[in-house]
C-alpha positions in Angstrom: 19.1 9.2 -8.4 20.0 12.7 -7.0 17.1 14.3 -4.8 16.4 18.1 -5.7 17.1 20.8 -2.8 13.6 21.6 -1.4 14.2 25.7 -1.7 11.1 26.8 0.0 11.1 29.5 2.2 9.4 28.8 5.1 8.4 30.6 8.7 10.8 28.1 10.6 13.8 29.3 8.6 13.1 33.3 9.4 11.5 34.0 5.7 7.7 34.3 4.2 5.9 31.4 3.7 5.0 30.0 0.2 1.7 31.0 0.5 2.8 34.5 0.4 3.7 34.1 -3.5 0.0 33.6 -3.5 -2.1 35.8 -1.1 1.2 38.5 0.1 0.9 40.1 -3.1 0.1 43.9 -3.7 -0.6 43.8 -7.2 -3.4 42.3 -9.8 -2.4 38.8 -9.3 -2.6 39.2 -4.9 -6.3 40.7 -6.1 -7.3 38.0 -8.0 -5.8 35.5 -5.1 -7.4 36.7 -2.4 -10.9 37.9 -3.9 -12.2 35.2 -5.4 -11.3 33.4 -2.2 -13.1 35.9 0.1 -16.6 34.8 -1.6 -16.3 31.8 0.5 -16.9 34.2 3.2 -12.8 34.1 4.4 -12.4 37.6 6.2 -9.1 39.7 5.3 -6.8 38.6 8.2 -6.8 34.8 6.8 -4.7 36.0 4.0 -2.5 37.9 6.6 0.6 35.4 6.7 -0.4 32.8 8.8 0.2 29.0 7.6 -1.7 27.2 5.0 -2.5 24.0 5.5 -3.9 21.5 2.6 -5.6 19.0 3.4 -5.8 16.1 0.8 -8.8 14.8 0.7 -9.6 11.1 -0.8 -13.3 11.2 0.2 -15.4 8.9 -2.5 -18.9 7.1 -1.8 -17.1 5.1 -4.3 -14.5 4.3 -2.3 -16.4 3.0 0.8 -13.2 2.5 2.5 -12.6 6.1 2.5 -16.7 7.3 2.5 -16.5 8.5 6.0 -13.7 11.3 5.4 -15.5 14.5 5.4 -15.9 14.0 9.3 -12.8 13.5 9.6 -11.4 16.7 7.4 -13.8 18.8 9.6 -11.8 17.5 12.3 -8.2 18.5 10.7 -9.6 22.1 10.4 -10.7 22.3 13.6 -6.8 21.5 14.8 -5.3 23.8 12.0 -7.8 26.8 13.0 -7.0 26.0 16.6 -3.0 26.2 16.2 -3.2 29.6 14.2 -3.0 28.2 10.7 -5.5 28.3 7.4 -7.4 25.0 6.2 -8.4 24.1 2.7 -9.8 21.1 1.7 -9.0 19.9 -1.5 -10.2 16.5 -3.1 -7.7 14.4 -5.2 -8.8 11.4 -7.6 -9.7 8.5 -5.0 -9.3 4.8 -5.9 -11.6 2.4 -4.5 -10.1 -1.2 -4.5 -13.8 -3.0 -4.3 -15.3 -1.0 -7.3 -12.6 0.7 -9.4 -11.9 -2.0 -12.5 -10.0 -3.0 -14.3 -7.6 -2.2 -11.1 -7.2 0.6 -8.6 -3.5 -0.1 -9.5 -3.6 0.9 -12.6 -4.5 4.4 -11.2 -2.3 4.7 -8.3 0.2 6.8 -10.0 -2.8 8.7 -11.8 -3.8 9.7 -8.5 0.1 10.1 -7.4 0.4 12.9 -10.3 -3.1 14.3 -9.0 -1.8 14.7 -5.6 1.4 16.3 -6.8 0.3 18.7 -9.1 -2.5 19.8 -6.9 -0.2 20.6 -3.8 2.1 22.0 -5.9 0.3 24.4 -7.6 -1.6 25.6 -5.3 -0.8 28.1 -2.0 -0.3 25.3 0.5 2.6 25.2 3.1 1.9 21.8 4.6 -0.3 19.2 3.8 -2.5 16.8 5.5 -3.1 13.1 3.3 -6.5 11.5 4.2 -5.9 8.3 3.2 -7.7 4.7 4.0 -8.6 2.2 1.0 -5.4 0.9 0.1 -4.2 2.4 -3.0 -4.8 6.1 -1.9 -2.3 5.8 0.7 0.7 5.4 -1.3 -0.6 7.4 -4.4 -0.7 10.7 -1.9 2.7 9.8 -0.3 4.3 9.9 -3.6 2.7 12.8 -4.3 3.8 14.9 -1.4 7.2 13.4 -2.0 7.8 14.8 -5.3 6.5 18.5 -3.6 8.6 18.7 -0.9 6.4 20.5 1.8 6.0 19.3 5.6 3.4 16.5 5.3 1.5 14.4 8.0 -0.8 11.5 7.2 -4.2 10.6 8.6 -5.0 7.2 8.7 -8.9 6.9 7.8 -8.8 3.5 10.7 -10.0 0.1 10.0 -13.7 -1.5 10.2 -15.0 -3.0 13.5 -14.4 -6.5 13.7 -16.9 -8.9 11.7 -19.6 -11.0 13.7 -21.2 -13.7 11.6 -22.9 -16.8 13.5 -20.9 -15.9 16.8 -17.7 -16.4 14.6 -15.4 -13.2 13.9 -15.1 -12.8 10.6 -12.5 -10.4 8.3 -12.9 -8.5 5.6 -11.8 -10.0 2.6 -9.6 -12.8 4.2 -13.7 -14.0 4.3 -14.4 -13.7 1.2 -12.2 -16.2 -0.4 -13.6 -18.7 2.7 -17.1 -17.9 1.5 -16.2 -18.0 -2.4 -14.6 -21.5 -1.1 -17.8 -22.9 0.3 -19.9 -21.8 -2.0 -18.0 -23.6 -4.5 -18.3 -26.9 -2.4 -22.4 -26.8 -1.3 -21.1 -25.7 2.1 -22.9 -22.3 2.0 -25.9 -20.9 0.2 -26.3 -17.4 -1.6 -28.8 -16.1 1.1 -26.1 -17.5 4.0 -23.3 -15.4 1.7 -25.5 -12.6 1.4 -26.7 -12.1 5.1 -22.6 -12.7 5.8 -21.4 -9.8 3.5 -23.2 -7.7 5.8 -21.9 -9.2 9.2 -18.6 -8.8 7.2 -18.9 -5.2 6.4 -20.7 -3.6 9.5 -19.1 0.0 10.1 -17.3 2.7 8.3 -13.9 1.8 7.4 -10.9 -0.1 5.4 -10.3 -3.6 6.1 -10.2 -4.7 9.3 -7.4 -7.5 8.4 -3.7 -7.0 7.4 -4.4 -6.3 4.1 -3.1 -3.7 2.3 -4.9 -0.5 3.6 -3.9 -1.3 7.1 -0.4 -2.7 5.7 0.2 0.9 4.6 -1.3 2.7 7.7 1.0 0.6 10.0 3.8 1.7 6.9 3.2 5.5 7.7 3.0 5.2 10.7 6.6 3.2 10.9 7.9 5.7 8.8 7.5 8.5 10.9 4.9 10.2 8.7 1.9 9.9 11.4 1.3 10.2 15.1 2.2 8.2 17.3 -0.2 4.6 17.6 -2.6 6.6 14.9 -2.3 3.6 12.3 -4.8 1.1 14.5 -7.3 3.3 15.6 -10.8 1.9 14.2 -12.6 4.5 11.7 -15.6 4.2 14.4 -13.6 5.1 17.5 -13.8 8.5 18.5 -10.0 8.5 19.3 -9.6 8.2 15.8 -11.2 11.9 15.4 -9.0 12.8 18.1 -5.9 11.9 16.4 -7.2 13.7 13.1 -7.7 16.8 15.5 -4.0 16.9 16.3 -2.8 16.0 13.6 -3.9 19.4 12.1 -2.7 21.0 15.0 0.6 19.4 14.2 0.8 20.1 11.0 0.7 24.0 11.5 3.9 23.6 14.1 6.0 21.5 11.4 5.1 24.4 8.8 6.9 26.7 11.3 9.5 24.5 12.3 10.2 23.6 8.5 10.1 19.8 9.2 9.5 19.2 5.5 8.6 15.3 4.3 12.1 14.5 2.9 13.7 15.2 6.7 11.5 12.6 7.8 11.9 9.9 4.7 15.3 8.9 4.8 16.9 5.6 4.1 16.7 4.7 7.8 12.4 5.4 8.1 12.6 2.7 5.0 14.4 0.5 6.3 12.6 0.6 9.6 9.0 0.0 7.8 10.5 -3.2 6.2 11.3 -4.8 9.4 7.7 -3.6 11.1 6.1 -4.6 8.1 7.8 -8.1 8.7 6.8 -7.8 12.3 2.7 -7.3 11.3 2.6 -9.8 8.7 2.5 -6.9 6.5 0.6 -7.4 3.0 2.9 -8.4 -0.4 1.9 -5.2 -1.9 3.9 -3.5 0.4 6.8 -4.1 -1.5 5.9 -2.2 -4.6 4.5 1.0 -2.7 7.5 1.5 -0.6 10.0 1.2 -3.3 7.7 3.6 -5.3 8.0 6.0 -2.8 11.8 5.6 -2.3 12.0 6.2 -5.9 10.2 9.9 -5.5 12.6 10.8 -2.5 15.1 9.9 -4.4 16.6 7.1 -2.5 17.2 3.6 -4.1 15.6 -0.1 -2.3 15.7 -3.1 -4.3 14.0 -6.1 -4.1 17.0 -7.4 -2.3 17.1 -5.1 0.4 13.4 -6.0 1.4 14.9 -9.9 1.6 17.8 -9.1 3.3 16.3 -6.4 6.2 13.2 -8.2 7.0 13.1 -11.6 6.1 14.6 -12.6 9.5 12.3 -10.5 11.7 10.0 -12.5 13.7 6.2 -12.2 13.3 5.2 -10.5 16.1 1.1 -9.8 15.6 -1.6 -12.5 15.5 -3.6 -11.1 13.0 -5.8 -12.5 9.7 -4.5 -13.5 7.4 -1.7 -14.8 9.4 -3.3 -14.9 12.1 -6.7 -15.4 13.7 -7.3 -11.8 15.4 -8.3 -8.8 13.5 -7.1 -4.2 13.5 -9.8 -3.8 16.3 -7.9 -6.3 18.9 -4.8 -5.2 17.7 -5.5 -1.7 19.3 -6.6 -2.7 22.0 -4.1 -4.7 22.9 -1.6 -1.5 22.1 -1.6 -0.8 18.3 1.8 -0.1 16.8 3.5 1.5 20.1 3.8 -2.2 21.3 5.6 -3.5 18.0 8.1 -0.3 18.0 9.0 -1.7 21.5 9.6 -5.2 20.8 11.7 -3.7 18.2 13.6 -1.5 19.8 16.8 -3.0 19.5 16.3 -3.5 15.8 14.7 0.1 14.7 17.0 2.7 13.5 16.8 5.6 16.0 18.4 8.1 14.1 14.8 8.9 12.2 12.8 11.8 13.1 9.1 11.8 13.0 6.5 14.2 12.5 6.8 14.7 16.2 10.0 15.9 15.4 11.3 13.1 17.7 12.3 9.2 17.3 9.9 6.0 17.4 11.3 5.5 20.7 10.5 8.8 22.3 7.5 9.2 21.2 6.2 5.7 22.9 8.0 6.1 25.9 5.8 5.2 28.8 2.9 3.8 25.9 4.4 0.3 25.1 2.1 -1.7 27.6 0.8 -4.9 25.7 -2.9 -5.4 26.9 -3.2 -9.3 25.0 0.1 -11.0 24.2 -2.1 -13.7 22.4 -2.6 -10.6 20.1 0.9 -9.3 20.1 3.3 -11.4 20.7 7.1 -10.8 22.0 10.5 -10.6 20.1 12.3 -13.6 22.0 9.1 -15.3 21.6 7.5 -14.5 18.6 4.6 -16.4 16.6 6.9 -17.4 13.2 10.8 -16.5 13.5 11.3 -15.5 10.6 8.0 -14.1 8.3 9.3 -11.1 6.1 8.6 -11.2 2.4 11.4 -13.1 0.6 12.7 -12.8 -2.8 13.2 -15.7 -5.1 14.9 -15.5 -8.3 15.7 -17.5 -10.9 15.7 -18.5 -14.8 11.7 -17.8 -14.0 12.0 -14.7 -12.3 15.6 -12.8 -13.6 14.7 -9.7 -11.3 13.3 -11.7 -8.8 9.7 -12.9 -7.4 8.2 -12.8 -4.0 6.4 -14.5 -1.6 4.9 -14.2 1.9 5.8 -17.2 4.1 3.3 -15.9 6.9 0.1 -16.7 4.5 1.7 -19.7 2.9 1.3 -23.5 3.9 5.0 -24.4 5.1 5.3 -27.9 3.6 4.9 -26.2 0.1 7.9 -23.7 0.5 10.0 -26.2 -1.0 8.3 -27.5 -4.1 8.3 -29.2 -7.2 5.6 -29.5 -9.7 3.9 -29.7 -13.2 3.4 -26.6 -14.7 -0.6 -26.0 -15.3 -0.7 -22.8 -17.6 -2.9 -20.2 -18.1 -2.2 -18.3 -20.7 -4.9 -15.0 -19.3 -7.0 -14.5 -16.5 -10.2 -14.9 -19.3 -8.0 -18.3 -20.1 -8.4 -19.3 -16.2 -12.4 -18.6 -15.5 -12.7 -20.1 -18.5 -11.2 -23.9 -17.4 -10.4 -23.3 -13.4 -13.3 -25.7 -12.9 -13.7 -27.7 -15.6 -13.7 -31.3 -14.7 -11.6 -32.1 -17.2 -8.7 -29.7 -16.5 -5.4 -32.2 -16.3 -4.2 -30.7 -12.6 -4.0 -32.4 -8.9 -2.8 -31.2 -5.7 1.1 -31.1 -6.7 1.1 -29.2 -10.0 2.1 -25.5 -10.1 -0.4 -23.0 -11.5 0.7 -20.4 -13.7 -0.9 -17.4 -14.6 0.7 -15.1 -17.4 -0.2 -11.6 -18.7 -1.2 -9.7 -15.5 1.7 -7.9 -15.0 1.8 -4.0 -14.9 2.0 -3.8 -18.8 0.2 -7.3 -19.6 -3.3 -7.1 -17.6 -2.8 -3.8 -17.4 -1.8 -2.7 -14.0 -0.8 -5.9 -12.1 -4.3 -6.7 -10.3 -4.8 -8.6 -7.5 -5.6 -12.3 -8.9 -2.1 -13.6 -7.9 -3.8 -16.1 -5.1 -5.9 -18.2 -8.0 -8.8 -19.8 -6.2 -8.2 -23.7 -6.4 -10.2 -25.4 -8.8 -13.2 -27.1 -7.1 -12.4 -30.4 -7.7 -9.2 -29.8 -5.7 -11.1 -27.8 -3.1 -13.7 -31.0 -2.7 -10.8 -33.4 -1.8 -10.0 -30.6 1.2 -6.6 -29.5 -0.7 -6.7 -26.2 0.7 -3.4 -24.6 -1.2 -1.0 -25.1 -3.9 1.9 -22.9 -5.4 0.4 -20.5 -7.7 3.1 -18.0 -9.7 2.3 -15.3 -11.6 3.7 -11.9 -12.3 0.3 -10.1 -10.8 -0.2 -9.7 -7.3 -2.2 -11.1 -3.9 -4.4 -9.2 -1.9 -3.0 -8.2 1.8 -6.5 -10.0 2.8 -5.8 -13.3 0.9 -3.6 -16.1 2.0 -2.0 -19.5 0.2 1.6 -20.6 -1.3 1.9 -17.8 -4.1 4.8 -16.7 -5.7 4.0 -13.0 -7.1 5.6 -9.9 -8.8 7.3 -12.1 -11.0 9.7 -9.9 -13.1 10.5 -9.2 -15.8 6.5 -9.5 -16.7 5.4 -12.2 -19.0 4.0 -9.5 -21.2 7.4 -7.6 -22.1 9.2 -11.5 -23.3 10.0 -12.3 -19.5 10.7 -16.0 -19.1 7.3 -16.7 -17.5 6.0 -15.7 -20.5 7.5 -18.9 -22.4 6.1 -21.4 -19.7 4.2 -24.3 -21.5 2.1 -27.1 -19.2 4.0 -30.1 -18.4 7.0 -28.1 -17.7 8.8 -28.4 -14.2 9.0 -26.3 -11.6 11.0 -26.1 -8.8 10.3 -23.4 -5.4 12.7 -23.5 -2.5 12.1 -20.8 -0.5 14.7 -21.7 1.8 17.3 -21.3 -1.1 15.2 -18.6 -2.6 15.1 -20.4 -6.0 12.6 -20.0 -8.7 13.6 -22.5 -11.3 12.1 -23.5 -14.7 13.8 -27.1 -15.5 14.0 -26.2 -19.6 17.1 -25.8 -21.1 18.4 -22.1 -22.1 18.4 -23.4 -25.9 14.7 -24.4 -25.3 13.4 -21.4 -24.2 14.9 -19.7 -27.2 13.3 -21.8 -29.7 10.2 -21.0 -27.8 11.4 -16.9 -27.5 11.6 -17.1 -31.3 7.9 -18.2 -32.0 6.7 -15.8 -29.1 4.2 -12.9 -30.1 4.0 -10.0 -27.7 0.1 -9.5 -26.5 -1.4 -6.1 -28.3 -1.1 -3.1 -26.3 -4.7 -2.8 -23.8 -5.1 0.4 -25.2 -3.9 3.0 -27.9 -4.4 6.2 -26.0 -5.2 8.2 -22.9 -4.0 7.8 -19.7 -3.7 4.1 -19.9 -1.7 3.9 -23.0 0.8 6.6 -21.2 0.9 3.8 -18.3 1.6 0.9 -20.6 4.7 2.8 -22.5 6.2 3.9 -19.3 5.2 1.9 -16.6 8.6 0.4 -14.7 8.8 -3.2 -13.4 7.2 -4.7 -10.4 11.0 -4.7 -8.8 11.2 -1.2 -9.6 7.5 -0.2 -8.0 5.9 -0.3 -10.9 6.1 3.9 -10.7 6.0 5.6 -14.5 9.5 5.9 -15.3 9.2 10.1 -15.5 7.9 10.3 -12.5 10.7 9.4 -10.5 12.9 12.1 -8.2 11.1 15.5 -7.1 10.2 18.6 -8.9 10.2 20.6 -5.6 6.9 22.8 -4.4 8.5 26.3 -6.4 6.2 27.4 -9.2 7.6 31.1 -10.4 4.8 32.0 -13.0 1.7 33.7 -12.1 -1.8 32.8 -13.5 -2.8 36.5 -15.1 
């Protein structure tokens, strides 16, 4: 994939800046630009040349991750205003992962085109991404990407830790606790209720290594943030601090011309896959770096996840790997202290937003406060804990799994296929007594895929059915070609691809059939015959299409495969940030 030339002219390389094309002109059109403007109450030297800064704005009340935003936009103007430059706050389509059905997934490259567009078309020169809930992350990167313009990202910082019965308690790795008791007597609706709110006790994204503080620590290992910004918690002042600078900073990489694709180069990706190794980084990271490689126009497969970080040691202590949560993690050091254990690993050719490496920018800042929190690299808490791919007559373009979350003696595994055939197929008969599974059989869960559910949700880590759960079975392999929250944990093979619902092999899985999983080997085998699974093929009926039109019909004709980032197929490469045509 061939990356366009970013041709805009910026203060840094001696010409205007692209605002200019906006506010600079003398004519009708500079009128128009400026006027309407001005009844903001902007006086005429704001239009005089100096640096615009966007900032992005994914504010929602119905994204509570994100709900605390405006305090920190107001912050990022303050910076711009104090380093000379222009803020304007624009707001983006924001995808809330507790509320937004039938996925925030589904939406994520929505959002991505939102961001794009918006930045594009309008008279920015750098932009500032307020991201938090995990999907909005990601969706603005890829945005910016396909623009071209310096970028810097603000982490919106992770809750305070939970406090429930003098236990410490994470966001959603709880929840499938709680669902867990509840489902065996061992806690009551009022007990669940009174702990939702011990759960979910300050502004902010989860406070575990899910995915929203999977990609924060992603951004911030890709160069795209300030330095140690990625653990800050939403309620720490420091975290309105870093917003500060960061709009400061912004305005200096406008005039230094330190666009986004100078700092996202194959090296930055290749350095987030080992750090996301490192943190016991969420599943879903997979599928929202490659999407975002696939807008800079550089190529990761599934492979080169398996091959860079599979062998890096897992270096934090953190839920759901672990037992600490994002608040210890920063104060034991935050990402700093993981760059350094790295160090030797870590490619240093990668500038930052700083316009400097990893390893100059934490230079004297690499003191570990807790090495029960943070562990070191010649002494790590698992050896080996990246993501790894499995393939196999199951999974053609490969599967993965997270060995961190998953019970060891399950890794290699062979079992009777339990199938459900939809996720309405599985709450239907998960707990019915009479459901033919024990502790060994595999479960198998088709049709929620990017085209099948649609939008690949997060049901991947099936909750056990209670009779299971009752004898204290606490896991079993679960496949499916959906995916598993960064909060969740358990033996689950996810992303299988091709999808079930576009004839992938899983898609022909009947119960009874055999399994095998050996991690070790990264083998995903279905033990039927090749001229089987054609006889089956030939009887097969693809599922009707979710929906007919709008945007989700658009999603379902051009959506790409899990292993490809599940981006839309035309929105791959970069259109650049040059628009030539005037409005009037």
């Amino acid at each position: 994939m061939k990356q366009e030339k970013n041709n805009t002219s910026l203060s840094g390389t001696g010409g205007k800046l692209r605002s200019q094309d906006w506010f600079g002109k003398k004519n009708k059109d500079g009128i128009i630009y400026r006027s309407w403007m001005k009844n903001q109450g902007m006086p005429t030297d704001m239009f005089d040349g100096r640096p615009v800064i966007g900032i992005c704005n994914t504010f929602s009340e119905l994204t509570p991750c994100n709900a605390h935003f405006r305090d920190h936009a107001e912050m990022v103007k303050r910076g711009v205003l104090e380093a000379g430059g222009f803020p304007l706050e624009f707001p983006i389509m924001s995808l809330g992962e507790t509320l937004l059905k039938p996925t925030a997934m589904l939406f994520r490259n929505l959002a991505s085109m939102d961001a794009e567009e918006s930045i594009r078309g309008n008279p920015i020169d750098g932009v500032v991404l307020l991201t938090g809930c995990d999907k909005t992350t990601p969706s603005t990167v890829m945005g910016a990407a396909s623009v071209g313009l310096p970028t810097i990202v603000v982490p919106g910082g992770p809750m305070l830790n939970g406090r429930y019965k003098g236990q410490t308690i994470g966001s959603g790795t709880h929840v499938w606790k709680f669902d867990e008791d509840m489902k065996t007597g061992k806690m009551t609706q009022e007990e669940c209720e009174f702990a939702e709110s011990c759960m979910s006790r300050s502004i902010g994204h989860c406070m575990t290594m899910g995915t929203a503080s999977t990609m924060a620590c992603m951004v911030e290992s890709l160069g795209l943030t300030l330095s140690g910004a990625s653990a800050i918690p939403a309620a720490d002042s420091r975290k309105k601090q870093m917003a500060q600078l960061s709009g400061r900073r912004i305005v200096e990489m406008v005039n230094e011309n330190l666009t986004i694709d100078k700092i996202l180069i194959r090296e930055a990706f290749e350095n987030a896959i080992m750090v996301n190794a490192a943190v016991g980084g969420s599943s879903n990271f997979i599928i929202h770096l490659t999407a975002i490689a696939g807008r800079i126009g550089i190529e990761l497969t599934l492979d080169d996840f398996d091959s860079i970080g599979s062998k890096i040691p897992l270096l934090l202590n953190l839920m759901p790997s672990g037992k600490y949560l994002m608040e210890d993690f920063y104060y034991a050091g935050g990402l700093p202290v993981i760059l350094h254990e790295l160090k030797n690993k870590l490619h240093k050719n990668v500038v930052t937003v700083t316009s400097k490496n990893h390893h100059e920018n934490i230079n004297g800042n690499t003191e570990c406060f807790n090495d029960d929190v943070i562990a070191t690299y010649n002494k790590p808490l698992i050896p080996e804990a990246g993501c790894v791919v499995v393939k196999g007559n199951l999974a053609l373009n490969g599967a993965v799994i997270k060995p961190s979350a998953a019970t060891p003696a399950l890794m290699k595994h062979k079992g009777r296929a339990v199938v459900f055939e939809s996720i309405e197929d599985y709450n239907a008969r998960i707990d019915d007594p009479g459901l033919d599974i024990d502790q060994n059989c595999v479960m198998v869960l088709k049709y929620v895929g990017p085209v099948g559910y649609p939008g690949m949700p997060e049901v991947g880590n099936m909750a056990l059915p209670k009779k299971i759960l009752e004898k204290g079975i606490k896991d079993m392999v679960r496949i499916s070609d959906g995916r598993m929250s960064g909060t969740a944990y358990g033996t689950a093979v996810l992303h299988v691809s091709p999808e079930s619902a576009i004839g992938g092999n899983l898609a022909l899985v009947q119960n009874g059939d055999m399994i095998e999983l050996d991690v070790t080997q990264r083998k995903l085998h279905l033990h039927v015959s090749d001229e089987e699974l054609e006889k089956r093929r030939a009887t097969w009926t693809q599922p009707k299409p979710a929906a007919e039109r709008g945007y989700v019909s658009m999603y379902i004709n051009h959506v790409m495969g899990a292993d490809k980032g599940a981006d839309l197929d035309f929105l791959q490469g970069s259109s650049g940030s040059v628009v030539t045509r005037d409005s009037h």
